[in-house]
LODO-920236 format. One record per residue: residue in three letters; x, y, z of N, C-alpha, C in turn. Coordinates in pm, whole numbers. Layout:
REM residues N
NODE torpa  neast nnorth    nup caeast canorth   caup  ceast cnorth    cup
NODE   ALA      X      Y      Z      X       Y      Z      X      Y      Z
...
***
This chain:
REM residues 337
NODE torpa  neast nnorth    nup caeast canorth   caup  ceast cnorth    cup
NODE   UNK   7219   9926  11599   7212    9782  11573   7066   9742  11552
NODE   UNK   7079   9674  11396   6898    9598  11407   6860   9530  11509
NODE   UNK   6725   9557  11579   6652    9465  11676   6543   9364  11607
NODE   UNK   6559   9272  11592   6448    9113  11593   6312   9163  11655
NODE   UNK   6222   9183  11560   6042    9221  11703   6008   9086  11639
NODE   UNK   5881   9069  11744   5807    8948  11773   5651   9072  11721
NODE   UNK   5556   9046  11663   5404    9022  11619   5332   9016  11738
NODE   UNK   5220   9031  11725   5113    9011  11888   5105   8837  11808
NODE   UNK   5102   8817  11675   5058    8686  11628   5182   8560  11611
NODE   UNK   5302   8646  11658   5406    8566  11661   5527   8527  11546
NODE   UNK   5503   8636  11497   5579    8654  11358   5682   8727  11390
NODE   UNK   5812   8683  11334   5943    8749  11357   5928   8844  11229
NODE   UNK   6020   9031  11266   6002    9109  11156   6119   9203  11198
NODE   UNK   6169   9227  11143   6293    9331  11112   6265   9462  11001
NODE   UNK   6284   9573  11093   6185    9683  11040   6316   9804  11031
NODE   UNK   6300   9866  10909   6408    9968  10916   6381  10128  10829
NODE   UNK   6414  10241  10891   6370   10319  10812   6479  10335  10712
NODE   UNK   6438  10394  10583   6510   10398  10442   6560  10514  10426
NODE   UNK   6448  10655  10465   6457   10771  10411   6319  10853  10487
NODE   UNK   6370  10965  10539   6275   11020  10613   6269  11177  10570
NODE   UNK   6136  11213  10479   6135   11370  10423   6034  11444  10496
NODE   UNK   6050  11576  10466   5942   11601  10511   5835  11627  10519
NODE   UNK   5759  11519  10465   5603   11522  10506   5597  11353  10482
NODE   UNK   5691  11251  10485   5670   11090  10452   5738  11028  10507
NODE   UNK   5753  10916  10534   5858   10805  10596   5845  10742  10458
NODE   UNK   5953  10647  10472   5995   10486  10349   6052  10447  10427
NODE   UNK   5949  10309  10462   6007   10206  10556   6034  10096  10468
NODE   UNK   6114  10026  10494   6139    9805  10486   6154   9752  10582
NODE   UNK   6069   9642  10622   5983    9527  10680   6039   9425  10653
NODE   UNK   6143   9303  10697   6124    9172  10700   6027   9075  10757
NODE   UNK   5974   9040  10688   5853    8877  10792   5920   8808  10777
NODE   UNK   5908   8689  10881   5951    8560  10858   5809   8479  10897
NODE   UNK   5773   8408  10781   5620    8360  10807   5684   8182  10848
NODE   UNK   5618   8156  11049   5651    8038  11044   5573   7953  10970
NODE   UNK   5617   7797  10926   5531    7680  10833   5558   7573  10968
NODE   UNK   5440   7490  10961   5530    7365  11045   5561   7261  10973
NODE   UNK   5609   7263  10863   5715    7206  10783   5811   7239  10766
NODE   UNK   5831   7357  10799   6010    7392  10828   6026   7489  10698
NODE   UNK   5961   7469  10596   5971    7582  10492   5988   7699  10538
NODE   UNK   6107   7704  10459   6129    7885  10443   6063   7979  10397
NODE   UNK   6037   8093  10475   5916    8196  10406   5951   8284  10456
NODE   UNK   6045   8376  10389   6031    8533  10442   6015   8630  10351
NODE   UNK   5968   8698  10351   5865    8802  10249   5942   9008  10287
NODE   UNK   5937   9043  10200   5972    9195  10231   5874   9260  10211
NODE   UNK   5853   9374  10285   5739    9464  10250   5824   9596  10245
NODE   UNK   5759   9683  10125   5864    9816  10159   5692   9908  10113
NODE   UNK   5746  10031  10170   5618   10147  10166   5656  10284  10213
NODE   UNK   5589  10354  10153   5555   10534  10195   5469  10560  10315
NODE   UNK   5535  10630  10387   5364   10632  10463   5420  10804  10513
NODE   UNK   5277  10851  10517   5252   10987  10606   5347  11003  10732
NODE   UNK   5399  11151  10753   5424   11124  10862   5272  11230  10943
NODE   UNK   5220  11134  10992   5062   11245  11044   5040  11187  11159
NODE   UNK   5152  11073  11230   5105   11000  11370   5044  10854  11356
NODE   UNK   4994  10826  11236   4921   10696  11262   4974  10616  11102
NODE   UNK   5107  10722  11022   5192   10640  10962   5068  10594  10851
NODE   UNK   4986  10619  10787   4876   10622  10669   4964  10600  10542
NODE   UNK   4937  10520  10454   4967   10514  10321   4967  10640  10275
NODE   UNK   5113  10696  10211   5137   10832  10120   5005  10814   9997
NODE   UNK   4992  10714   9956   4868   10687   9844   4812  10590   9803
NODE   UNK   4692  10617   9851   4596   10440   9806   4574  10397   9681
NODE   UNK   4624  10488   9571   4550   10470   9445   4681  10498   9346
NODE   UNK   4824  10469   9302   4822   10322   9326   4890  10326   9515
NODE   UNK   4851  10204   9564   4928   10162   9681   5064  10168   9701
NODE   UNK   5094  10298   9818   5234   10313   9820   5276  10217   9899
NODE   UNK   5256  10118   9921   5314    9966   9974   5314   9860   9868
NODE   UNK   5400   9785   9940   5421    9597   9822   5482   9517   9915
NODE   UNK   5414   9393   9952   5475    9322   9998   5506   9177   9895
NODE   UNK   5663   9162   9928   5720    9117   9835   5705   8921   9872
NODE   UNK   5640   8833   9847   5642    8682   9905   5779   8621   9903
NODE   UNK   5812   8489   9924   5902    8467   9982   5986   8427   9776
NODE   UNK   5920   8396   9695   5963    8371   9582   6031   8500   9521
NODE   UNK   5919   8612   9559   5963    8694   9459   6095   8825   9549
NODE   UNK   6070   8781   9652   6170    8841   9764   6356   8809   9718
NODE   UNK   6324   8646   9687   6459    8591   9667   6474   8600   9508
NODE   UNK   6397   8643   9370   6426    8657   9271   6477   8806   9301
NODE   UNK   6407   8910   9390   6486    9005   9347   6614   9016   9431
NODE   UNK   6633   8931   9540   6767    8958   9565   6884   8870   9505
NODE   UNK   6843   8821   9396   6928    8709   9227   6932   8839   9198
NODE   UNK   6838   8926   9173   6854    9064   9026   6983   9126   9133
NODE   UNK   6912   9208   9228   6993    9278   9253   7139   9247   9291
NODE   UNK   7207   9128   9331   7341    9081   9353   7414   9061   9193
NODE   UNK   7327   8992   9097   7390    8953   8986   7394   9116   8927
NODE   UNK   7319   9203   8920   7337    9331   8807   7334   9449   8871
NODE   UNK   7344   9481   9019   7370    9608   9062   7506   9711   9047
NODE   UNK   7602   9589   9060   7769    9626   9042   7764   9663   8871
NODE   UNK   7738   9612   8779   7746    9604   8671   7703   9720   8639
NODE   UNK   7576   9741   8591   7488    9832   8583   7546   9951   8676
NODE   UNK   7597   9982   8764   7664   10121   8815   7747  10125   8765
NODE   UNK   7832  10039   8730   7967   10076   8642   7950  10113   8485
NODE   UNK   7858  10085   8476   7763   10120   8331   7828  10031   8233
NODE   UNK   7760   9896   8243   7843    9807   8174   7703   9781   8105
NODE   UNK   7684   9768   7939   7563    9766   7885   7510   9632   7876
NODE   UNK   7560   9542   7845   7614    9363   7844   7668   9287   7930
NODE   UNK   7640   9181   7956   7680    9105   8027   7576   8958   8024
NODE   UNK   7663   8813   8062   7579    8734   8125   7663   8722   8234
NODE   UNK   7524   8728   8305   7539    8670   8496   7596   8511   8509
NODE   UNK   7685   8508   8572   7789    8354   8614   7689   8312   8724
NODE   UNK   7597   8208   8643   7520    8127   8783   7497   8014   8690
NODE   UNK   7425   7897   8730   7367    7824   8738   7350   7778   8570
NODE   UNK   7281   7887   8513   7239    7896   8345   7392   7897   8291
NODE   UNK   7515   7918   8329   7636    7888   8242   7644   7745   8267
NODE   UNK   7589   7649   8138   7660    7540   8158   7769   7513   8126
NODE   UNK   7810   7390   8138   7908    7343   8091   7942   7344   7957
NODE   UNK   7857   7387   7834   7922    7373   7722   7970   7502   7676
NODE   UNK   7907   7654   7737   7922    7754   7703   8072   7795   7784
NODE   UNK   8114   7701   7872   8190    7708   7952   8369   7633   7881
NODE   UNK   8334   7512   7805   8413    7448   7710   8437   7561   7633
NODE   UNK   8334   7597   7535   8369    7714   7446   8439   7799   7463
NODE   UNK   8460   7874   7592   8532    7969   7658   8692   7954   7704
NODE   UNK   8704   7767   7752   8821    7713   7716   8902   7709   7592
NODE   UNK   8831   7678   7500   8887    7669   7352   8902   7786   7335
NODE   UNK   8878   7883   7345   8921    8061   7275   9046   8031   7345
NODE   UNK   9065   8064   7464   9155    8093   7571   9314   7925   7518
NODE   UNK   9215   7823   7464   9328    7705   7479   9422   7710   7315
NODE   UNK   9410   7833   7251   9445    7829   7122   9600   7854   7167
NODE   UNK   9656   7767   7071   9784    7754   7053   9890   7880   7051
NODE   UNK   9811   7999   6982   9890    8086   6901   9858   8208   7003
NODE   UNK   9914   8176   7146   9921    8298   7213   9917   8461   7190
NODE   UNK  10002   8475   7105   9985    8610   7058   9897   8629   6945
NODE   UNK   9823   8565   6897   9683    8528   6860   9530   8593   6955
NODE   UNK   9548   8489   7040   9470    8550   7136   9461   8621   7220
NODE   UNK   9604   8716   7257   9624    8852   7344   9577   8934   7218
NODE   UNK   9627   8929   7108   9581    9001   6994   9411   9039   7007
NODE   UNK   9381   8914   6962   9191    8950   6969   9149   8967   7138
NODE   UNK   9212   8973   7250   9128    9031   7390   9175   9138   7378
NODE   UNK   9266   9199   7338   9338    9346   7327   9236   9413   7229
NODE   UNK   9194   9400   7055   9153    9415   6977   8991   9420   7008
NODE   UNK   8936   9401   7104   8812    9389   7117   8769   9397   7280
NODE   UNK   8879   9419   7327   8855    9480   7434   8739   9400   7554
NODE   UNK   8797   9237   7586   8742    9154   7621   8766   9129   7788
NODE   UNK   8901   9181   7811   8876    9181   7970   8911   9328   8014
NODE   UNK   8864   9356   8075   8815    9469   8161   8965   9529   8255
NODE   UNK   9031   9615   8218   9156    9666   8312   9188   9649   8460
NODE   UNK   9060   9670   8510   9089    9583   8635   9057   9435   8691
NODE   UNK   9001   9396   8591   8967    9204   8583   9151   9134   8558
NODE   UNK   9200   9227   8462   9340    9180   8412   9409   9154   8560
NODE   UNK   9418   9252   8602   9495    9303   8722   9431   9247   8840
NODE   UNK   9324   9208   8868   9293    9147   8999   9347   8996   8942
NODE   UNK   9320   8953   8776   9378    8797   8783   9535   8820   8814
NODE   UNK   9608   8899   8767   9735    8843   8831   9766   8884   8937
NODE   UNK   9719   8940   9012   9673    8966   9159   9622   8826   9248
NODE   UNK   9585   8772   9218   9522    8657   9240   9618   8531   9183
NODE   UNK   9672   8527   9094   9813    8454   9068   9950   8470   9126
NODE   UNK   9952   8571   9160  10054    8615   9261  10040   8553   9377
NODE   UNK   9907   8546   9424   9886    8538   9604   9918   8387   9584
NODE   UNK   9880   8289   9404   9868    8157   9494  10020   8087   9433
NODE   UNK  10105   8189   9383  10240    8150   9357  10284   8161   9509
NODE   UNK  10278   8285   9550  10306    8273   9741  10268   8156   9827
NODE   UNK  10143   8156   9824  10087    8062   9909  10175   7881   9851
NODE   UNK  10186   7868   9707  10268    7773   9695  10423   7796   9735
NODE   UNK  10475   7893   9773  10646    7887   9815  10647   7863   9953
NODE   UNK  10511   7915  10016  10505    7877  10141  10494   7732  10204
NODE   UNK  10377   7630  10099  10414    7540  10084  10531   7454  10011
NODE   UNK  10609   7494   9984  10741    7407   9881  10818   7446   9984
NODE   UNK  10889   7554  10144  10930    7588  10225  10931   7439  10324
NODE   UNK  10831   7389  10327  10799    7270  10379  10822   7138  10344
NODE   UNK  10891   7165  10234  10933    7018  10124  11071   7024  10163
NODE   UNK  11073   6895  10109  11263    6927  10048  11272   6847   9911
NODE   UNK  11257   6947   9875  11270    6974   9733  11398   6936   9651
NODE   UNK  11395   6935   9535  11543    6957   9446  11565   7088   9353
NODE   UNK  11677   7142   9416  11691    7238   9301  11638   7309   9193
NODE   UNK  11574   7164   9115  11532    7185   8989  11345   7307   9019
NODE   UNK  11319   7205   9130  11184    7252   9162  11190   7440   9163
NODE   UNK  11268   7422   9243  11285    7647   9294  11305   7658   9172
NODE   UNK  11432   7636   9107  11467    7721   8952  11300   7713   8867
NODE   UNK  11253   7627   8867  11133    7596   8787  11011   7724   8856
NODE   UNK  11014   7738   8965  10905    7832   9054  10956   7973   9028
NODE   UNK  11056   8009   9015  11117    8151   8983  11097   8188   8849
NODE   UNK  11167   8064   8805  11106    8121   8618  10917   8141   8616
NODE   UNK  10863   8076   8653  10711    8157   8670  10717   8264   8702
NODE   UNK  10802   8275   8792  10723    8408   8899  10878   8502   8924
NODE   UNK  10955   8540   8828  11035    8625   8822  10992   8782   8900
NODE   UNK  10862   8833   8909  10811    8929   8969  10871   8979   9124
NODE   UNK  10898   8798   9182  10921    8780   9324  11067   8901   9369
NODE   UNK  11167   8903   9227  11301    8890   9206  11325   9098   9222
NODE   UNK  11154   9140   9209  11184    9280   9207  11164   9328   9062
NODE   UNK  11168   9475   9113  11151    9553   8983  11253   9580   8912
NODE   UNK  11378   9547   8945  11515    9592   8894  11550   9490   8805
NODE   UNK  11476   9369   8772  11489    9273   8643  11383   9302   8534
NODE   UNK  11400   9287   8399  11283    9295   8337  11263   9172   8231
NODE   UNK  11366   9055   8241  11297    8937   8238  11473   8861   8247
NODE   UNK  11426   8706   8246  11504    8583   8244  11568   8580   8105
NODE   UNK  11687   8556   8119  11707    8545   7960  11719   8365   7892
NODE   UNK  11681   8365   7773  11665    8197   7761  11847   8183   7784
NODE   UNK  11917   8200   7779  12067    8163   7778  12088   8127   7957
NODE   UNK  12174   7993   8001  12242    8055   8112  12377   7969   8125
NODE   UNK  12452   7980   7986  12559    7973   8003  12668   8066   7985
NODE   UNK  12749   8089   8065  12855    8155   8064  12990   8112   7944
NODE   UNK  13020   8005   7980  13057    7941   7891  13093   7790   7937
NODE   UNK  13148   7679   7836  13115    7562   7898  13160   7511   8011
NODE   UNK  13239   7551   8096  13262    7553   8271  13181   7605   8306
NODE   UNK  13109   7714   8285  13031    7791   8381  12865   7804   8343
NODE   UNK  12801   7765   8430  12631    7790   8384  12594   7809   8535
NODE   UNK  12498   7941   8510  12429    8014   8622  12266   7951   8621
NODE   UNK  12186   7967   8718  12068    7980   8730  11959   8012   8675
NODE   UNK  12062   8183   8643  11961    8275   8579  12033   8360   8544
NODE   UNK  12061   8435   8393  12117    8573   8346  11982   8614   8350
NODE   UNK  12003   8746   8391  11869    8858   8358  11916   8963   8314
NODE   UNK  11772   9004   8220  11838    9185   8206  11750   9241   8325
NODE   UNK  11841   9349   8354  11809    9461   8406  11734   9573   8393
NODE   UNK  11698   9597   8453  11632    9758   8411  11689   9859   8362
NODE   UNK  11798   9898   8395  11882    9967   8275  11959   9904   8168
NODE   UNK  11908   9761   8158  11951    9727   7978  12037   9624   7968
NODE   UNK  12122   9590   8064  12254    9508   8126  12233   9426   8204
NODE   UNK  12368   9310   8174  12304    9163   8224  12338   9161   8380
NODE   UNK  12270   9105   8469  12306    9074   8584  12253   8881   8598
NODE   UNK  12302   8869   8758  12312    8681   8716  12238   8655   8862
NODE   UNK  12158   8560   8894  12092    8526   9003  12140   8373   9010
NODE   UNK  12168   8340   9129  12159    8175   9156  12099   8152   9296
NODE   UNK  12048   8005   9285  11959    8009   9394  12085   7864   9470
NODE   UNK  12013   7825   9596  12035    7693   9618  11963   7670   9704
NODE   UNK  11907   7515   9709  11818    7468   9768  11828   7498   9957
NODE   UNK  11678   7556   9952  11671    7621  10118  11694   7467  10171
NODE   UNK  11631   7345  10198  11656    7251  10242  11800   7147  10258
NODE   UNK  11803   7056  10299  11881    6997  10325  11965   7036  10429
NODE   UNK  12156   6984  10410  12215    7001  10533  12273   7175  10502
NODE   UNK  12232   7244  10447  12290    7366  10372  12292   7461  10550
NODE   UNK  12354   7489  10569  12355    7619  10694  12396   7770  10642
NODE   UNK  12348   7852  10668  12332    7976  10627  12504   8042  10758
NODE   UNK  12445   8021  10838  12589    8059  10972  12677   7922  11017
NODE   UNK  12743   7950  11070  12877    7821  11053  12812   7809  11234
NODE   UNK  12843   7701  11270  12788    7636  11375  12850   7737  11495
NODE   UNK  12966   7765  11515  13022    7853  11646  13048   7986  11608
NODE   UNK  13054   8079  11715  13081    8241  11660  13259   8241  11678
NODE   UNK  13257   8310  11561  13419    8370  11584  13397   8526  11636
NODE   UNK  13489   8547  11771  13511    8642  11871  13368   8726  11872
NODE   UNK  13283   8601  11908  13132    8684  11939  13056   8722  11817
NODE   UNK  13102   8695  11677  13028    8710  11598  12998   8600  11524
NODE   UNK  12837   8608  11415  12825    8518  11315  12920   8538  11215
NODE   UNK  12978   8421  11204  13033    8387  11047  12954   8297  10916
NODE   UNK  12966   8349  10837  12936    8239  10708  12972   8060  10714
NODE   UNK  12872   7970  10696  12933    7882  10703  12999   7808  10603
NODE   UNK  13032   7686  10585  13126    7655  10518  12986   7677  10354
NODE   UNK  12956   7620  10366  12847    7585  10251  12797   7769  10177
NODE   UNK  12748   7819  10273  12736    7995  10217  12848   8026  10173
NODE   UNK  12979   7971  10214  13130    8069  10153  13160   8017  10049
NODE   UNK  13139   7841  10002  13135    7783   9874  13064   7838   9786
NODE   UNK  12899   7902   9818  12796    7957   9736  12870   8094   9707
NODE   UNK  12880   8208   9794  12934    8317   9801  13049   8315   9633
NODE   UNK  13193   8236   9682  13297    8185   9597  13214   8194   9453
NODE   UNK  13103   8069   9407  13112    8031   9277  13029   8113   9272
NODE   UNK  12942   8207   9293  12840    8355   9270  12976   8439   9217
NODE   UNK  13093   8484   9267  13157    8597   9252  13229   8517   9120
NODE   UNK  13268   8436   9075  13323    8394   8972  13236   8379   8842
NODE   UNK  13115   8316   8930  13048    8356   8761  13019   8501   8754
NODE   UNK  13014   8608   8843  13059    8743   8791  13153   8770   8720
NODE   UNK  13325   8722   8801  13459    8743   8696  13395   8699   8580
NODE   UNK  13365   8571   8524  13352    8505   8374  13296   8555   8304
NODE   UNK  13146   8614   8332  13061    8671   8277  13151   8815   8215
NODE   UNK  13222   8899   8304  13333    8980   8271  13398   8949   8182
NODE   UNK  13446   8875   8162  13570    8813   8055  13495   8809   7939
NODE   UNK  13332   8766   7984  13310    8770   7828  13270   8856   7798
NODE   UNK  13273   8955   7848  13138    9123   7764  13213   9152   7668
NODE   UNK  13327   9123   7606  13338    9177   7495  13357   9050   7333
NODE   UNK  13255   8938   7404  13287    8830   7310  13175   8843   7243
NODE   UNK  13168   8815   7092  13045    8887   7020  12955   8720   7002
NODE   UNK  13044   8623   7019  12956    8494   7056  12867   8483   7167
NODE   UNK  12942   8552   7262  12851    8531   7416  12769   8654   7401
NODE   UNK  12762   8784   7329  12631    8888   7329  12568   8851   7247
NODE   UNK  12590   8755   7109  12461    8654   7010  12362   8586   7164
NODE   UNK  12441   8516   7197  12355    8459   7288  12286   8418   7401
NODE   UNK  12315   8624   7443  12209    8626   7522  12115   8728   7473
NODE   UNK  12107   8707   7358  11981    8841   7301  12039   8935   7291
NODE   UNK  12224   9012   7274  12297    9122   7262  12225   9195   7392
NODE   UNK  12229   9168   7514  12226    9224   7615  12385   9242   7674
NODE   UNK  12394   9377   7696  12550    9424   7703  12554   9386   7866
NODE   UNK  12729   9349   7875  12725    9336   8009  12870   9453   8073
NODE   UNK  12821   9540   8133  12890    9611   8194  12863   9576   8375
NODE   UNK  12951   9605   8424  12984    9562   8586  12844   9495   8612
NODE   UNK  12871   9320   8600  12799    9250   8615  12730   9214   8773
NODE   UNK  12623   9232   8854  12594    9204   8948  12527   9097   8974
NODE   UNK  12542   9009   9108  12432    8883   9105  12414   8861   9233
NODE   UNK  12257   8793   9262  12148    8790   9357  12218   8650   9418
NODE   UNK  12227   8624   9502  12266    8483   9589  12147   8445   9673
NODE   UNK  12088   8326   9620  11968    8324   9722  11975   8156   9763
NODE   UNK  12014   8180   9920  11999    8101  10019  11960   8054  10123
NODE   UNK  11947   7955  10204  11920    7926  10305  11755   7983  10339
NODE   UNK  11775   7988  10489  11644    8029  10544  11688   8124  10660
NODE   UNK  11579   8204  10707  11633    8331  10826  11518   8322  10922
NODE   UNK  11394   8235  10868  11286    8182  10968  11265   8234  11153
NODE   UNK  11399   8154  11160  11424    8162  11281  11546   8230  11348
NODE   UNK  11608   8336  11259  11721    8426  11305  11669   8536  11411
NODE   UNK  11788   8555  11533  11776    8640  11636  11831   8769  11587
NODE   UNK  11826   8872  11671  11830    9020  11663  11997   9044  11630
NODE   UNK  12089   8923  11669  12238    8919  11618  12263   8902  11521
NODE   UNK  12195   8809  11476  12219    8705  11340  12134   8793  11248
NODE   UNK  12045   8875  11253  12019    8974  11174  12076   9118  11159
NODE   UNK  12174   9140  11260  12263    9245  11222  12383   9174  11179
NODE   UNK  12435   9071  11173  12514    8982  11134  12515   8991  10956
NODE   UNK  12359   8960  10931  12353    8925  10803  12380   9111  10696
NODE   UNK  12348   9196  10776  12327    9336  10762  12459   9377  10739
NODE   UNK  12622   9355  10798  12735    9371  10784  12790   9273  10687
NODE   UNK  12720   9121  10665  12789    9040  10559  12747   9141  10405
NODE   UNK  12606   9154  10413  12590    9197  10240  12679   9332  10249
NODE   UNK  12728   9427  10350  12722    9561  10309  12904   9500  10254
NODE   UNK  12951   9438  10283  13096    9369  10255  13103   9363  10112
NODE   UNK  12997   9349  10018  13001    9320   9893  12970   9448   9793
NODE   UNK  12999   9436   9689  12978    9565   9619  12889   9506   9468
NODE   UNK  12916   9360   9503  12902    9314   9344  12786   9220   9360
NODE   UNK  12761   9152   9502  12680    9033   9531  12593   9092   9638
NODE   UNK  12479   9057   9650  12370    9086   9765  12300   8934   9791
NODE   UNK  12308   8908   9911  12259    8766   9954  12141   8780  10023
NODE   UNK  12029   8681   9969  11883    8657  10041  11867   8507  10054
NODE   UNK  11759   8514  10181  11776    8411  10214  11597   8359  10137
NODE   UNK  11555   8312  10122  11403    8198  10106  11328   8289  10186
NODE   UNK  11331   8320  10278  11244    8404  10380  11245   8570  10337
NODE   UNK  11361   8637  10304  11369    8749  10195  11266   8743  10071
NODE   UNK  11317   8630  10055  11185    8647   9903  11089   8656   9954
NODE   UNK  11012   8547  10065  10875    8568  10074  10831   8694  10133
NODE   UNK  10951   8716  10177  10884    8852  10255  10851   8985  10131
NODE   UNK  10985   8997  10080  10920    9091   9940  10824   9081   9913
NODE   UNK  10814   8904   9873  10612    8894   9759  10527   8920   9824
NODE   UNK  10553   8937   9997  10359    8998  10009  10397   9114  10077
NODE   UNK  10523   9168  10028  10535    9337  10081  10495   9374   9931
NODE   UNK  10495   9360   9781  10466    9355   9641  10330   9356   9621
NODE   UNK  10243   9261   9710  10119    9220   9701  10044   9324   9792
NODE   UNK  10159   9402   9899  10023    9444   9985   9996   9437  10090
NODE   UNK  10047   9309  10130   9990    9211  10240   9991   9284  10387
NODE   UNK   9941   9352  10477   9966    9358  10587   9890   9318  10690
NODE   UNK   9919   9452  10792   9836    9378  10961   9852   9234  10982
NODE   UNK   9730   9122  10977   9762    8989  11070   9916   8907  10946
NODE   UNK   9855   8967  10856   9954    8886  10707  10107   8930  10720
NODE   UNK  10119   9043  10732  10258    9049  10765  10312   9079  10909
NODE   UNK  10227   9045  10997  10290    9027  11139  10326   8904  11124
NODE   UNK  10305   8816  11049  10387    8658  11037  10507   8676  10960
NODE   UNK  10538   8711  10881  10676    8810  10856  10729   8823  10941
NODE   UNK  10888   8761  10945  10980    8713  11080  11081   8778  10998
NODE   UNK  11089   8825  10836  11193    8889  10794  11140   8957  10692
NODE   UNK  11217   9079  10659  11202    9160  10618  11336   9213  10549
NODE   UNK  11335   9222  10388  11453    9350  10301  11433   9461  10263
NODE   UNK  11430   9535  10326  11387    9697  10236  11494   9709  10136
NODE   UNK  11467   9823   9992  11551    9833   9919  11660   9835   9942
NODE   UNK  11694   9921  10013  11841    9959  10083  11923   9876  10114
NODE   UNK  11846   9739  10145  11943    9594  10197  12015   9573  10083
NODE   UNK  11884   9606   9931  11920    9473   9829  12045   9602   9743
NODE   UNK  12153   9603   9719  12266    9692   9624  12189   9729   9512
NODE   UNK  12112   9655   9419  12057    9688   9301  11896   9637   9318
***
């Protein structure tokens, strides 16, 4: 651990060796020069010296010492923070993000990015090779965490419907790797409209519906039948119209109107995601409870609001203090597909 010395003259200095060969030391020296104006002044000194006992300059001619003043101390620690990372990664170009980006070079940078013609401008960052493979990936890394951090807050709302369906279509990622996108269609036909048709990862449609975690919605029915949780009335209504827009969706896989319009995504043994309620606060029953309701199904797998979040920062990473707040947890095995 660095020790703080005091000067015979009263100067604070922080002294450290760098590199010790054999026949030299390379030391660095912090001063802190007091002002009685309160100005800041701390200065670096770095140097060679003999190792011969009395620590002599390696060479007077030029001086293997420099002490650095308090200006030029803090310009080089601007150089070295803004271009050390860079420069090791052997990046030949660059401007440094400080102070000198104003605001108009900053507009400019909006307007590339605010052009209309999206595949326009993935075109020319692809074509010219403008963001960096792992800049891509830490931004949606970083869009991920604050789609989370917003479900965590919308958990706290009471919301409408519309809001979640609207937060999922962003962030379909949440939903797993076994979708590979939303399809614009979600009618079944005109009785029936789902949430969400998705394709799948092997090519075929499956159907997600959500319903609002809030309100009077109960996930378990208020009393146990013969010691166990049951479904309550509201989950067995959800349960019901989930398995029917499965039948329908069935009825239609072979209608060449309903494969126009969902993008000719074929539907063979249609499966769908039921996502309800909350598990926040479920006990060690009510979670083996919920463990015997999904294994009952072959066609439907039910999550609750707290399932999802728990996936997105098992997706992201998240552990130790981050997922000891994690009160629930789905491993694959829970979810059928």
């Amino acid at each position: 651990m660095a020790t703080v010395g005091r000067s015979k003259s009263g100067i604070n200095y922080l002294a450290e060796l760098l590199r010790e060969a054999p026949k030299t030391l390379t030391k660095v020296c912090f001063w802190k020069i007091p002002h009685n104006t309160g100005k800041e002044d701390i200065r670096l000194k770095i140097g060679r010296y003999n190792k011969d006992g009395f620590e002599t300059l390696e060479t007077r001619q030029p001086k293997s010492e420099l002490t650095l003043d308090h200006e030029e101390f803090q310009n080089l620690l601007k150089f070295l923070s803004e271009n050390y990372e860079p420069f090791k990664k052997g990046v030949m170009k660059y401007i440094p993000i400080d102070e000198k980006f104003d605001e108009k070079s900053i507009d400019h940078l909006r307007a590339i990015f605010a052009n209309p013609d999206k595949q326009k401008v993935l075109d020319f960052v692809a074509e010219n090779n403008i963001l960096p493979v792992d800049l891509i990936a830490s931004l949606q890394h970083q869009m991920r965490i604050n789609a989370v951090r917003e479900f965590e807050g919308m958990l706290n709302k009471n919301l409408l419907e519309q809001k979640w369906q609207e937060w999922f279509e962003r962030n379909d990622w949440v939903l797993g790797s076994e979708f590979v996108k939303i399809l614009d269609e979600r009618e079944i036909d005109t009785s029936n409209i789902t949430d969400y048709l998705m394709q799948a990862y092997d090519g075929f449609l499956d159907i997600i519906e959500i319903k609002r975690p809030e309100g009077d919605l109960q996930f378990w029915a208020e009393g146990q039948d013969h010691g166990n949780y049951v479904p309550s009335n509201d989950l067995t209504k959800a349960i019901t119209q989930a398995t029917k827009y499965i039948y329908e969706v069935e009825r239609e896989a072979n209608s060449i109107k309903f494969l126009e319009r969902v993008g000719n995504v074929k539907t063979i043994k249609p499966r769908c995601i039921l996502i309800f309620g909350r598990s926040n606060d479920w006990n060690n029953e009510k979670r083996e409870s919920y463990r015997i309701l999904n294994s009952s199904y072959h066609s439907l797998t039910i999550m609750t609001y707290d399932h999802v979040l728990s996936r997105a920062k098992r997706i992201l990473g998240f552990s130790g203090k981050e997922e000891a707040v994690m009160k629930e947890d789905v491993q694959p095995k829970d979810v059928s597909f």
